[in-house]
N, C-alpha and C positions, 0 to 999 in steps of 0.2 A: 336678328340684328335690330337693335333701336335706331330708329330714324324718325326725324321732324319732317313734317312737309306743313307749307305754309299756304294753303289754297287761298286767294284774295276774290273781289269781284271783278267781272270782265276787265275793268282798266288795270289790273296790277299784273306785276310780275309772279312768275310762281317761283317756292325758294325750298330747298329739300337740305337739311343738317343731316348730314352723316357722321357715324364716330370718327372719332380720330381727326377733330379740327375743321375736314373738311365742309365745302360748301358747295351747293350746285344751284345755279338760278336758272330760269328760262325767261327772255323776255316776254312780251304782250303787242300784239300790234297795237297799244298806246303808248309805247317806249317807243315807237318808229323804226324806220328803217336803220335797222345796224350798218349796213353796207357792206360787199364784200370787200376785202383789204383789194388797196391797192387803187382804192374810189376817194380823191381826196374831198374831205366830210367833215368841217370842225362843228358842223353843227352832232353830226351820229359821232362824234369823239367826245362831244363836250355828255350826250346822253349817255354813254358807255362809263364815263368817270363818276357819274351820278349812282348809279348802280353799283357799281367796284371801284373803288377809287384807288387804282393799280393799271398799271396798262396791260390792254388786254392784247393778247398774241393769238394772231390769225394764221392761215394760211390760203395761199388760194386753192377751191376746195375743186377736183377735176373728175370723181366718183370713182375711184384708184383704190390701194389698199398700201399708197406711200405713207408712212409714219415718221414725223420727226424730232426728235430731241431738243426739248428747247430748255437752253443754259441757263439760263438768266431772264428778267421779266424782259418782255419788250413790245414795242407794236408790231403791226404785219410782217410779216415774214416774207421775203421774198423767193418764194417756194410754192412750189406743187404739192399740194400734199392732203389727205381727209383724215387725220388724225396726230394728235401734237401726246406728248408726255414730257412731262418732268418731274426734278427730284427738290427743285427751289421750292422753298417756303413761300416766299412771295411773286411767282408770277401768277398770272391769270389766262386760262386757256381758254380758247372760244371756237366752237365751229356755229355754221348759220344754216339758215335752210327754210321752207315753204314747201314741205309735204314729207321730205326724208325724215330719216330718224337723228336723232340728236341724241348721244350716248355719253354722259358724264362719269365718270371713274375715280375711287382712290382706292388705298391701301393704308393700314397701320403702319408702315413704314414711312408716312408722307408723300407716295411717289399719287402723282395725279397726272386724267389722261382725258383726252376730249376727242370722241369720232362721230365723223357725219355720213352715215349708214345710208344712200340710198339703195335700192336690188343692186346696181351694179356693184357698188362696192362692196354689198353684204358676197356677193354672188364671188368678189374678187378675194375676199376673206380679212375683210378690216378690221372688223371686231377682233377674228382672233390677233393678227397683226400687233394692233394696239396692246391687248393683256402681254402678248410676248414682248414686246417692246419696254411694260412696265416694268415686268420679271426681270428682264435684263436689269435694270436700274436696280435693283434687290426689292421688289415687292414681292410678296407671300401671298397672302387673303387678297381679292379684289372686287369690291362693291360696286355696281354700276348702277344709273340712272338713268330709264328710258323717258327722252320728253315725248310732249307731242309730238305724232306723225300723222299720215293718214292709214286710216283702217280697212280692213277690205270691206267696206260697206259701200267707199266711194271709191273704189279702187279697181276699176275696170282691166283689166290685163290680159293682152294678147295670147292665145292659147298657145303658140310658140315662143313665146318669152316665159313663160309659167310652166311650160315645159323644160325649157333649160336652166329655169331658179329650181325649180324645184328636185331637179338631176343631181343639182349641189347642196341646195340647203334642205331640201329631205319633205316630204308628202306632207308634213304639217303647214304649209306655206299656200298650200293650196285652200281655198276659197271662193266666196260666192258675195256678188253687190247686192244691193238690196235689194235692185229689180233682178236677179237674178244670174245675172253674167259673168263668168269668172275673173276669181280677181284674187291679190295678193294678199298674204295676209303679213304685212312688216312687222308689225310686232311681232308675231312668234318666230318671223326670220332672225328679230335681236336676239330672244330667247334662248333658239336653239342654237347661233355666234357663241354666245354667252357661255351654255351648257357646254360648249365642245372647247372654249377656251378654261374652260375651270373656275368662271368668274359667277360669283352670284348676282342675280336682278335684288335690288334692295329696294327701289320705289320704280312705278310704272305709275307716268302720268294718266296714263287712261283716256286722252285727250284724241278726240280725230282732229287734224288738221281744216276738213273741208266739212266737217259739218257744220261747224259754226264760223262766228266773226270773231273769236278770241286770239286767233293764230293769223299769220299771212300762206294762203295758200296758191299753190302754183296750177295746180290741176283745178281748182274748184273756182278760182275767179282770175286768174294768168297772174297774181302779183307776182312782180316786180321786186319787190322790197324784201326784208329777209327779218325774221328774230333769230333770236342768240343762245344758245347753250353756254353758259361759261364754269368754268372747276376751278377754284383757289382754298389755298388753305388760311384758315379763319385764324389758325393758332396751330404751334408746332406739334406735330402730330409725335404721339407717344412709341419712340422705338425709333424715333428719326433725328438727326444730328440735332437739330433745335430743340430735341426734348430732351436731350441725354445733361 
C-alpha cells in the first residue's frame, strides 16, 4: 500500500495520506494541549480548527473496548467510549492520549475509525471492536496508523500485569526496559490487535512517547495535557457514496 507520511521538525505536527482520500495527523506538544472533551477550551478549539478546519468528535476516553458510531460531524460526544467510526465524508474523529497508543483507520469504502489503545483496552479487545464496528458500516480492506506511544524501553510493567496482557494478547508483548526490567511492549500489542482483526498496519510512527520532548507524556514527566490522533477524509473516497 502507498502512503505519505509527512515527518516535520520537533515543533510540527506529524501528518500520514492514506489511499482513498483519507488523512491521519498527530499533534505535537507545540500544538498544546488538546483537552479532553467535555473541558470547556476556546483556546484548544480555536488550535484544533487550525489543524482540521471541521469539528473534531471526541469522546470521553475510559480504557474500555465501547465503540461509537458517529452520524454526522460534531464536537464532543457526550459518551463513554475509546474508539468513534464513521461513514461521513466530513467528520473528524480524534482520540488523545500521553503514553497509549493512538490508532487511526480507513477503508476504500470511506468508512474511517479512531482508537485509544492503552493495555487495558488493548487487553479489553478495542482494536478488534473498532475493525468490526467498521465492517459493520460495509468496510472491506482496513488500513491503520500507529502514532506515537511509549515503547517498552520506558515501559516498566508489573510482572502480574504482564502476565495477564500477555495471557491475552499472546508472548510477543512481553519485553525488557532498558535497564533491564520487564516491561510492555504496545506496539506489537497494536500489531498483533491488528493481525487478529484482519486489518493491516500501513504507517507506524516509530516514536516513543517518553523518550523524548516531541510527545506529552504521562509516565515520563506526569503530563497533564494530551496530543491528538485525528482521521478525516481529505476527498470522497473511491467506492463510497461521494465518489459514485
Amino acid at each position: 500500500m502507498a502512503t505519505s507520511v509527512a515527518r516535520h521538525a520537533v515543533s510540527q505536527p506529524l501528518t500520514v495520506a492514506l489511499p482513498w482520500g483519507a488523512r491521519v495527523l498527530v499533534t505535537s506538544r507545540a500544538d498544546g494541549d488538546l483537552r479532553p472533551p467535555g473541558v470547556p477550551d476556546d483556546a484548544a478549539e480555536a488550535r484544533r480548527r487550525v489543524l482540521v478546519d471541521r469539528p473534531w468528535t471526541f469522546a470521553r476516553q475510559v480504557h474500555g473496548a465501547r465503540v461509537v458510531v458517529v452520524g454526522a460531524p460534531s464536537g464532543p460526544l457526550d459518551a463513554e467510549a475509546d474508539a468513534l467510526v464513521t461513514a461521513s465524508p466530513d467528520a473528524c474523529l480524534a482520540v488523545l492520549g500521553a503514553d497509549c497508543a493512538l490508532v487511526g483507520l480507513a477503508s476504500p469504502e470511506g468508512i474511517t475509525g479512531v482508537a485509544h489503545a492503552g493495555w487495558r483496552g488493548l487487553v479489553a479487545g478495542i482494536v478488534e471492536a473498532t475493525v468490526a464496528a467498521m465492517r459493520s458500516l460495509g468496510a472491506g480492506r482496513v488500513a491503520a496508523v500507529l502514532g506515537p506511544c511509549i515503547h517498552p524501553e520506558c515501559y516498566r510493567f508489573g510482572e502480574a500485569d504482564l502476565d495477564a496482557a500477555a495471557a491475552v494478547l499472546g508472548p510477543a508483548v512481553r519485553a525488557t526496559t532498558a535497564a533491564g526490567d520487564p516491561a510492555l511492549d504496545l506496539p506489537a500489542a497494536v500489531r498483533g490487535a491488528l493481525a487478529r482483526a484482519g486489518a493491516e498496519l500501513a504507517v507506524d510512527a516509530g516514536s516513543c512517547t517518553a523518550c523524548g520532548d516531541r510527545w506529552f507524556s504521562h509516565r515520563r514527566r506526569r503530563d497533564a495535557s494530551r496530543h491528538a490522533l485525528a482521521v478525516w477524509q481529505e476527498a470522497p473516497a473511491a467506492g463510497s457514496a461521494g465518489g459514485r
